[in-house]
ROSE-4610 file (N, C-alpha, C; in Angstrom, 1 decimal, always signed):
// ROSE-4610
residu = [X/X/X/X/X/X/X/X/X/X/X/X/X/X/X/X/X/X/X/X/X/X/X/X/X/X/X/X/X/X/X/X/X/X/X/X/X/X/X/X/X/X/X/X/X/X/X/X/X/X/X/X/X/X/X/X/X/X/X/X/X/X/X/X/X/X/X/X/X/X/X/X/X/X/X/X/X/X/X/X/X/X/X/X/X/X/X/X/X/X/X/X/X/X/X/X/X/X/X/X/X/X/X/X/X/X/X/X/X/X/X/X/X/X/X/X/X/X/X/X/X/X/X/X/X/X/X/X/X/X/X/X/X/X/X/X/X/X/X/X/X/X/X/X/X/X/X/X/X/X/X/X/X/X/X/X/X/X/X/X/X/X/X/X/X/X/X/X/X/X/X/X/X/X/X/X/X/X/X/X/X/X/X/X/X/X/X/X/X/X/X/X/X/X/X/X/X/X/X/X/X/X/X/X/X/X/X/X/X/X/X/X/X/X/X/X/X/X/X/X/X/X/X/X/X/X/X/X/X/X/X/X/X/X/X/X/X/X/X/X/X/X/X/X/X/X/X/X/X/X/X/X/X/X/X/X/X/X/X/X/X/X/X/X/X/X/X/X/X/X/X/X/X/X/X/X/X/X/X/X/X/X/X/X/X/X/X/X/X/X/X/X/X/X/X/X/X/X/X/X/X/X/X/X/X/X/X/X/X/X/X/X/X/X/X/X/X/X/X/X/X/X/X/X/X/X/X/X/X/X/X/X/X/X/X/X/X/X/X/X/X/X/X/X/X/X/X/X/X/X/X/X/X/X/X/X/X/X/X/X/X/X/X/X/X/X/X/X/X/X/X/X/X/X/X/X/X/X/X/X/X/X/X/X/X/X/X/X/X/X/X/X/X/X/X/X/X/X/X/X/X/X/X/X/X/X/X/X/X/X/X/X/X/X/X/X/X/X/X/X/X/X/X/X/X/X/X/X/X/X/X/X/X/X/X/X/X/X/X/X/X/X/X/X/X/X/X/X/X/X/X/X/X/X/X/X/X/X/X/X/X/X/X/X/X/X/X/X/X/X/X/X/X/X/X/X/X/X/X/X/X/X/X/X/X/X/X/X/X/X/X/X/X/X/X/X/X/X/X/X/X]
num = [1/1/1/2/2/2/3/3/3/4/4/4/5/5/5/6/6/6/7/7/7/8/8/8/9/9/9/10/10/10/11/11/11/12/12/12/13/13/13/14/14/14/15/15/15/16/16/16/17/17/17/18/18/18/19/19/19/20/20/20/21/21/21/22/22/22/23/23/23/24/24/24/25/25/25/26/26/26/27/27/27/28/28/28/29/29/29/30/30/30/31/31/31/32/32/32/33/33/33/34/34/34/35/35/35/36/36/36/37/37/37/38/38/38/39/39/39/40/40/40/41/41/41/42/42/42/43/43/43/44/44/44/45/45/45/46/46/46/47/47/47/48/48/48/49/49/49/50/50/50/51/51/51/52/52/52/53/53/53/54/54/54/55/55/55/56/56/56/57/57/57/58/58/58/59/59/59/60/60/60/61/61/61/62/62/62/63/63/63/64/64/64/65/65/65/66/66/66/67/67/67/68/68/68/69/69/69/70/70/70/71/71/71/72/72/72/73/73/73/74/74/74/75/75/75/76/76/76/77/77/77/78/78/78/79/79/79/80/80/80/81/81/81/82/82/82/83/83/83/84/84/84/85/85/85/86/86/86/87/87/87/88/88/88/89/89/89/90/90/90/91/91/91/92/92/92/93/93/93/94/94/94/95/95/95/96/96/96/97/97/97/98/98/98/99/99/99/100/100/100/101/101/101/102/102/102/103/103/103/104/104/104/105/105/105/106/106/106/107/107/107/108/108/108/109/109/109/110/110/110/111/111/111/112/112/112/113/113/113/114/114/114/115/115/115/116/116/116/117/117/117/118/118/118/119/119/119/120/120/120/121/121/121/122/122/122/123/123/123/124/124/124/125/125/125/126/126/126/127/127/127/128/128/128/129/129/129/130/130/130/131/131/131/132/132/132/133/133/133/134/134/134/135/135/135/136/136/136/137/137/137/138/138/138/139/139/139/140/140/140/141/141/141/142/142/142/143/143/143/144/144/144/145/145/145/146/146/146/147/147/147/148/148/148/149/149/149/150/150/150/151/151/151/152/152/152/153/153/153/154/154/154/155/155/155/156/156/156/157/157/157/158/158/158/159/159/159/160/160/160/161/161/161/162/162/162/163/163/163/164/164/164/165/165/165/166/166/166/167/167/167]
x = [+42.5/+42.6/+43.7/+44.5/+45.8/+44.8/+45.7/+45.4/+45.5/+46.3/+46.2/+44.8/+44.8/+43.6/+42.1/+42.1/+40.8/+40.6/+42.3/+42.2/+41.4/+41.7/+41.4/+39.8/+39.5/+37.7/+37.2/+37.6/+36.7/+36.9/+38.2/+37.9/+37.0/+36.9/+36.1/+34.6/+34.3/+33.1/+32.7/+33.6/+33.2/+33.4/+33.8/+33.3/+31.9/+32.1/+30.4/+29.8/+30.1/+28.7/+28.6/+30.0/+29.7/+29.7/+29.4/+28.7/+27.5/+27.0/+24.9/+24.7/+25.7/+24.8/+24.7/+26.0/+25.6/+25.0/+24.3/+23.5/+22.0/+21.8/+20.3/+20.6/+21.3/+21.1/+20.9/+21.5/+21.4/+20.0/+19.3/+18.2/+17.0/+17.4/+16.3/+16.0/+17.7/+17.7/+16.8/+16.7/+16.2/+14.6/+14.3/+12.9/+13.1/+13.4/+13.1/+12.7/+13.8/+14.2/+13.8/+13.8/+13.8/+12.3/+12.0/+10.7/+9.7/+8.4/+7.3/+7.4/+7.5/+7.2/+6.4/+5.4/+4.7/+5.3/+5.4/+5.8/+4.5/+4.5/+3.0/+3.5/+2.9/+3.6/+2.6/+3.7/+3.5/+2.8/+2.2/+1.8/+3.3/+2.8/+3.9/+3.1/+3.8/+3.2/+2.7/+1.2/+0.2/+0.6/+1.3/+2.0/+3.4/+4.0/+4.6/+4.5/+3.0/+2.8/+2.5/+2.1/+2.1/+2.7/+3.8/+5.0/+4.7/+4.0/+4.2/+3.6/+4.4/+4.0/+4.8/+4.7/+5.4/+4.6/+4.7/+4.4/+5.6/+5.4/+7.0/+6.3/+7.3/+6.8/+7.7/+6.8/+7.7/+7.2/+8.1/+7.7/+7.4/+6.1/+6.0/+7.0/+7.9/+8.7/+9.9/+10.5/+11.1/+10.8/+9.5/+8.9/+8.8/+9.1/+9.5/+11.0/+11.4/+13.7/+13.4/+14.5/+14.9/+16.3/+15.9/+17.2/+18.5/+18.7/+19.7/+21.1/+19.9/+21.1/+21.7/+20.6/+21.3/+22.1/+23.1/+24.3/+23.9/+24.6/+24.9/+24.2/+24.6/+24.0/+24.0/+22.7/+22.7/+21.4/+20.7/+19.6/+18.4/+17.8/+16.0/+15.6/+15.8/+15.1/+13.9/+12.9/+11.6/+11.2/+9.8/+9.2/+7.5/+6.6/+5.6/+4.5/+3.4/+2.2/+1.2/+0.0/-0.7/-1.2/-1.0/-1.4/-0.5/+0.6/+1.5/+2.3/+2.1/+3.2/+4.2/+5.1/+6.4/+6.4/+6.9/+6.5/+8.4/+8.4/+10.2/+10.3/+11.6/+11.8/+13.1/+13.6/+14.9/+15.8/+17.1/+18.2/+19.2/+20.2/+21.7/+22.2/+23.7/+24.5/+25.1/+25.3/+25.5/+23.8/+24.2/+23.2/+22.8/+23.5/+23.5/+23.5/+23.2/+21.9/+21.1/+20.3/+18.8/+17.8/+17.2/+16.2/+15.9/+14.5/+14.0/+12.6/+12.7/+11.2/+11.6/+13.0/+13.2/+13.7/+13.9/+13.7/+15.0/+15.5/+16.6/+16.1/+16.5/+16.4/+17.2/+18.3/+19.2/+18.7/+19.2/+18.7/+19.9/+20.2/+20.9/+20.0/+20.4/+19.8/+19.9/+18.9/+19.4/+18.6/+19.9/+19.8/+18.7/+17.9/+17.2/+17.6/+16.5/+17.6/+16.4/+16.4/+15.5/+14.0/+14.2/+12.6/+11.5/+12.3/+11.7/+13.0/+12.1/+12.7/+13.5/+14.5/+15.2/+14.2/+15.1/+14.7/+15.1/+14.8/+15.8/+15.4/+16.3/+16.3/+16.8/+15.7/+16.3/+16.3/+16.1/+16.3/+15.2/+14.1/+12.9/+11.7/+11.8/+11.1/+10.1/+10.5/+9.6/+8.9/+7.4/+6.8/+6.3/+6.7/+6.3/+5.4/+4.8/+3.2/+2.9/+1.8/+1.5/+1.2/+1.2/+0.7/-0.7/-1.2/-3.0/-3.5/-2.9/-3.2/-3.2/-3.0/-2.5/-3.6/-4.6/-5.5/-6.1/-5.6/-5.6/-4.7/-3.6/-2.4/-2.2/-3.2/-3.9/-3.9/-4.6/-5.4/-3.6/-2.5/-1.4/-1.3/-1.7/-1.2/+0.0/+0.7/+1.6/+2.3/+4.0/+4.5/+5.1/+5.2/+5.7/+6.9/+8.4/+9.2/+9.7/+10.5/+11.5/+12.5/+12.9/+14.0/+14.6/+16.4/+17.1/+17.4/+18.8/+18.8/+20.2/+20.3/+21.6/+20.5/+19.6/+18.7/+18.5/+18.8/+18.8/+17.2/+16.6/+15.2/+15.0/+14.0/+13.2/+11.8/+11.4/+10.0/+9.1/+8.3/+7.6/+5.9/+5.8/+4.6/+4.0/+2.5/+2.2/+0.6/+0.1/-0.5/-1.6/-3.4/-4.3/-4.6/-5.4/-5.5/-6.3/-7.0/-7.5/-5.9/-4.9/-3.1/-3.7/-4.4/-4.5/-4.0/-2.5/-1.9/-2.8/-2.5/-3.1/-2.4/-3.3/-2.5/-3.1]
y = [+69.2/+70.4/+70.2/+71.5/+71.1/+71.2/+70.7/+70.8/+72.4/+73.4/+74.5/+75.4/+74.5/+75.2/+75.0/+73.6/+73.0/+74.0/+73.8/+75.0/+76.2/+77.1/+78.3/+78.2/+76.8/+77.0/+77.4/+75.9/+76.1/+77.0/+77.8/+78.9/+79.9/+80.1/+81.0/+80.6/+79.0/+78.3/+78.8/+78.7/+78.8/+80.6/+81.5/+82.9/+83.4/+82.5/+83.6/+82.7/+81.3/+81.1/+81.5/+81.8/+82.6/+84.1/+84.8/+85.8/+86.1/+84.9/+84.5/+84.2/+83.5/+83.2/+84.6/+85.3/+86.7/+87.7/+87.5/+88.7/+87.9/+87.0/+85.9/+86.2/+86.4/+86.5/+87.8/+88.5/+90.6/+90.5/+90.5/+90.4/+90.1/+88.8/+88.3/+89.3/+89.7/+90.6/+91.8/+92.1/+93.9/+93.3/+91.7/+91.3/+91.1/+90.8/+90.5/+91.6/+92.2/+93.4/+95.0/+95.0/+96.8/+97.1/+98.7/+99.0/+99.4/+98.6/+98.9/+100.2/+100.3/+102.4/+101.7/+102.6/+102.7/+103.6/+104.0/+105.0/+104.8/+105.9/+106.0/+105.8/+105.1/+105.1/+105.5/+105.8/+107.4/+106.2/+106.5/+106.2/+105.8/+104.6/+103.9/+103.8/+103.5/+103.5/+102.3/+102.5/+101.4/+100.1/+100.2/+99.1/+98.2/+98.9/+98.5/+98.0/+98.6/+98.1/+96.7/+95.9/+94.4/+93.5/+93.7/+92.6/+91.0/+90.5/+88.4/+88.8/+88.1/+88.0/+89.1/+90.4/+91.3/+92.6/+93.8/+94.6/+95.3/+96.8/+97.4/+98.7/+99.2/+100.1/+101.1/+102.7/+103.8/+104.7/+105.2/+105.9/+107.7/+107.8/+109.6/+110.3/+109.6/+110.2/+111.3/+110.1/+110.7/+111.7/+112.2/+113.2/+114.2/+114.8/+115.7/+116.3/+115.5/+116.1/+116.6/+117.4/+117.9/+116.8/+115.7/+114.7/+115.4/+116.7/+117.0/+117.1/+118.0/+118.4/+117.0/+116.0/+115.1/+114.5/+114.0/+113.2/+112.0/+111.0/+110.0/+108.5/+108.8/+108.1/+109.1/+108.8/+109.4/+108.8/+109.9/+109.3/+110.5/+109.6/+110.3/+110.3/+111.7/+111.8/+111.7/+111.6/+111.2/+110.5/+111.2/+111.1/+110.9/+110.4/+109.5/+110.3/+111.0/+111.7/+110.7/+112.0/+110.8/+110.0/+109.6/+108.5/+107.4/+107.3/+106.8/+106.4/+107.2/+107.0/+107.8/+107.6/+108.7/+110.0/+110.5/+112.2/+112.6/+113.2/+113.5/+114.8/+114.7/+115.8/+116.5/+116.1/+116.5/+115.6/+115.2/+114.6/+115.5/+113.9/+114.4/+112.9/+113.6/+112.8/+111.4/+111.7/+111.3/+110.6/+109.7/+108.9/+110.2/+110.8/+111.4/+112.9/+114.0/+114.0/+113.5/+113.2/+113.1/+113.3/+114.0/+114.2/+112.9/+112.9/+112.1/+112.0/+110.8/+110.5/+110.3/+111.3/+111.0/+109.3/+109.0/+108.0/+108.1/+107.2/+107.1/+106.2/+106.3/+105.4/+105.8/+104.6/+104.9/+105.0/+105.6/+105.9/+106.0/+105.3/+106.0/+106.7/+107.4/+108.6/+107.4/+107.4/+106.7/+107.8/+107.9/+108.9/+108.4/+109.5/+109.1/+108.6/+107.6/+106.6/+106.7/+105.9/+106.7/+106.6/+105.1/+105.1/+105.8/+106.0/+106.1/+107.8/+108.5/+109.6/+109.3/+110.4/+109.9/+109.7/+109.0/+108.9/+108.1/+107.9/+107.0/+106.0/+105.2/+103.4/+103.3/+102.9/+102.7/+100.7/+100.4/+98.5/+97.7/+98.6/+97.7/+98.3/+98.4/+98.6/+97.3/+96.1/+95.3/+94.5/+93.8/+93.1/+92.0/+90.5/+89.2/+88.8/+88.2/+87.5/+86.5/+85.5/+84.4/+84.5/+83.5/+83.8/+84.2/+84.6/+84.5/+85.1/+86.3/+87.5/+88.8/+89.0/+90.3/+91.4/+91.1/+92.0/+92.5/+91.9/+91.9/+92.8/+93.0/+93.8/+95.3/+95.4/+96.9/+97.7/+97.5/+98.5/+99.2/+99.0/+98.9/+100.3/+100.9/+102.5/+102.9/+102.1/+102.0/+101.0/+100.7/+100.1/+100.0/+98.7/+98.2/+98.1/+99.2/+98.3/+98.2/+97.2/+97.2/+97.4/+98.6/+99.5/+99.3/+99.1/+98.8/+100.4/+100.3/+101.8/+102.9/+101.4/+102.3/+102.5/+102.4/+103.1/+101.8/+100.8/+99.3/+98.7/+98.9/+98.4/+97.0/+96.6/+95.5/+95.6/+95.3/+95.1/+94.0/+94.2/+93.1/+92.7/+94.3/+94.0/+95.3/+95.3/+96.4/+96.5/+97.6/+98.1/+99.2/+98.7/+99.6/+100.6/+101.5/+103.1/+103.6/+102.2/+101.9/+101.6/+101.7/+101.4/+99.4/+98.7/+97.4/+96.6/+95.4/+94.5/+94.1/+93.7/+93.1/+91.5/+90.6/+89.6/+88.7]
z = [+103.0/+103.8/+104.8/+105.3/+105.7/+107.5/+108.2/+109.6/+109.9/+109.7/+110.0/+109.7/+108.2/+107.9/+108.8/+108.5/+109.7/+111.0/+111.8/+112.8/+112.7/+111.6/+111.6/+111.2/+110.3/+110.0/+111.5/+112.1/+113.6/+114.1/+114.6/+115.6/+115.0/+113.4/+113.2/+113.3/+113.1/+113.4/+115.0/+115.9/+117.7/+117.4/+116.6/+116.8/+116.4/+115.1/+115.1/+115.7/+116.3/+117.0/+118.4/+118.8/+120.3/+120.3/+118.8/+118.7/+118.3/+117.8/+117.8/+119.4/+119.8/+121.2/+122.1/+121.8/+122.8/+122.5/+121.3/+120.3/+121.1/+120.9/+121.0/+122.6/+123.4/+125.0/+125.3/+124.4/+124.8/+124.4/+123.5/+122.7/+124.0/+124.5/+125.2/+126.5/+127.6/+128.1/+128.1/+127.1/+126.8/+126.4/+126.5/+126.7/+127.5/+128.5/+129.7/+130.7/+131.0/+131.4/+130.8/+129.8/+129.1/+129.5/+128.9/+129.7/+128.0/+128.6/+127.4/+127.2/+125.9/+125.2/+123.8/+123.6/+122.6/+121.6/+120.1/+119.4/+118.7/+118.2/+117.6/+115.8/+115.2/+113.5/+112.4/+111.7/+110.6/+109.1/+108.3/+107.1/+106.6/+105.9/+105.1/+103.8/+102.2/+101.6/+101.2/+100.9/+101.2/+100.1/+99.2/+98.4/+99.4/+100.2/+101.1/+102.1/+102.2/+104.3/+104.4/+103.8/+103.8/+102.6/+103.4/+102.1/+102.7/+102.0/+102.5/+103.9/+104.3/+105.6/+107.1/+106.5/+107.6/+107.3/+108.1/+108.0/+108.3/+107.7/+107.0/+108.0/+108.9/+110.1/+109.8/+110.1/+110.0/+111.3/+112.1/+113.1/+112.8/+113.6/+113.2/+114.2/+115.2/+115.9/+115.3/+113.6/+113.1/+112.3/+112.0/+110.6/+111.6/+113.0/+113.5/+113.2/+112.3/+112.4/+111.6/+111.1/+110.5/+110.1/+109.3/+109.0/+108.4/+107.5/+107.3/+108.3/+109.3/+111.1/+111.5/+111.1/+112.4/+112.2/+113.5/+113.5/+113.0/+112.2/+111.8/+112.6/+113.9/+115.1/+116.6/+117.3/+118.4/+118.5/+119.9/+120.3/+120.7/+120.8/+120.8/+122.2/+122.7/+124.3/+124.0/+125.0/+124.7/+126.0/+126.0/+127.4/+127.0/+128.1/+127.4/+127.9/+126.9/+127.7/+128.2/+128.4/+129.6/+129.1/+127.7/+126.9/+127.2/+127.6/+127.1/+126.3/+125.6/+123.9/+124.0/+123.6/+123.8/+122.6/+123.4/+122.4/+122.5/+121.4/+121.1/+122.1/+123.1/+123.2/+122.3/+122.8/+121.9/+121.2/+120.0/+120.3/+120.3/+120.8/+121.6/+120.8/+120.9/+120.2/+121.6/+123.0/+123.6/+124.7/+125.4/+126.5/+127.6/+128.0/+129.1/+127.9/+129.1/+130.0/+129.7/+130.9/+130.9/+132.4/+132.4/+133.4/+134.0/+134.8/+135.5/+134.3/+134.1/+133.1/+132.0/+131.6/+130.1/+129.5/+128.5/+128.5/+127.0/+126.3/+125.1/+124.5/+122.7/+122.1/+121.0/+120.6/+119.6/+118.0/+117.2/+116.2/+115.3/+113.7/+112.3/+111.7/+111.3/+109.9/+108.8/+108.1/+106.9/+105.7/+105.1/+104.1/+102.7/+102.2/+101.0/+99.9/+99.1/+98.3/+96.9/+96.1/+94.6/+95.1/+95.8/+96.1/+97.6/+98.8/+99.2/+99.9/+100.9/+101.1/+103.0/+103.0/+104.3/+105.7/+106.6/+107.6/+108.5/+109.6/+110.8/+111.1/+111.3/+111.7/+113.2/+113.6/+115.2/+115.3/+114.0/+114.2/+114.4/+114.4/+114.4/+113.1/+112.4/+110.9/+110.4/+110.8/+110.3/+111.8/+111.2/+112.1/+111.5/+111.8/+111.0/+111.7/+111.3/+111.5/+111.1/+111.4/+110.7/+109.2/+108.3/+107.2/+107.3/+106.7/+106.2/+107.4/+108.4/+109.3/+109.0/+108.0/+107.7/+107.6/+107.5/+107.6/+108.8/+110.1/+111.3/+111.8/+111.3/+111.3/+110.7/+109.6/+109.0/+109.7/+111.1/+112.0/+112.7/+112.9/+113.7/+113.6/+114.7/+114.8/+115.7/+116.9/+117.4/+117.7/+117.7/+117.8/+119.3/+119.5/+121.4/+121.7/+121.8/+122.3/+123.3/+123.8/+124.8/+125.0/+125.4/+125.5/+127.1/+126.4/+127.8/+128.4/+129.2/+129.9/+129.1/+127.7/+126.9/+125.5/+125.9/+124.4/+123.2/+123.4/+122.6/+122.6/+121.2/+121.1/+120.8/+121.3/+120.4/+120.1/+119.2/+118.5/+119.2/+119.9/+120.9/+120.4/+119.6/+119.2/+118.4/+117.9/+117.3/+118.3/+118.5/+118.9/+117.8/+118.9/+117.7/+118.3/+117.6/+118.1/+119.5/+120.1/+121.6/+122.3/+121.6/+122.7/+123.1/+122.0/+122.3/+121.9/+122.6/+121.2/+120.3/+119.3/+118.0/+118.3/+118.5/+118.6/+117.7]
């Protein structure tokens, strides 16, 4: 291997790893920092809902769209009743506006495909678990995340129909 080449492995070696390290720091951030929201989740099909060791999550936030209208990417206003779970108000293609209370969360459309029918990916669809738990994990009526203040989720946890982690 010529010296030029070696060059170019490494710098591409020190990019993706100083683009794992700032993905794995934003990540922790929006756990540290973002704010608990519950979404309430929609029936998945029951041959899917426990793959190995994960459970395959679909939110009922989305079976309110109309997926044809919507933009490609945008976000989900949404504000939390006296339950706490967030209830859809509207989407908007942009962050802004937003009231006092409302709350964002980023979302793709992902279009229908042979097996299953359209709907939106906001980046948290799956939830891993120990092996040989899964039946513990059945009961999951709502999902926990942690949302920063640009609409960026994370999956922290699943929640049962008392709003109690499942741990």
């Amino acid at each position: 291997m010529r010296k030029r080449d070696r060059i170019l492995l490494l710098l591409a070696t020190v990019a993706v790893l100083a683009y794992l390290g700032w993905f794995i720091v934003d990540k922790e951030r929006i756990l540290r920092e973002g704010e608990l929201v519950l979404f309430e989740l929609a029936p998945v099909d029951p041959r899917s809902l426990l793959q190995g060791d994960y459970l395959a999550l679909r939110y009922s936030i989305g079976d309110e769209l109309a997926l044809e209208e919507l933009p490609v990417r945008g976000y989900l206003v949404f504000a939390r009743d006296s339950s706490g779970v967030a209830r859809l108000l509207r989407v908007q293609n942009e962050m802004e506006p937003r009231a006092a209370g409302e709350g964002i969360l980023q979302f793709r459309r992902r279009r229908a495909g042979a097996v299953e029918r359209g709907t939106i990916r906001i980046g948290a669809e799956s939830y891993f678990f120990e092996e040989g738990t899964g039946d513990r994990f059945a009961r999951a009526r709502y999902g926990g995340l942690r949302i920063d203040d640009r609409g960026r989720a994370v999956l922290v946890g699943v929640w049962d129909a008392a709003r109690e982690p499942i741990r």
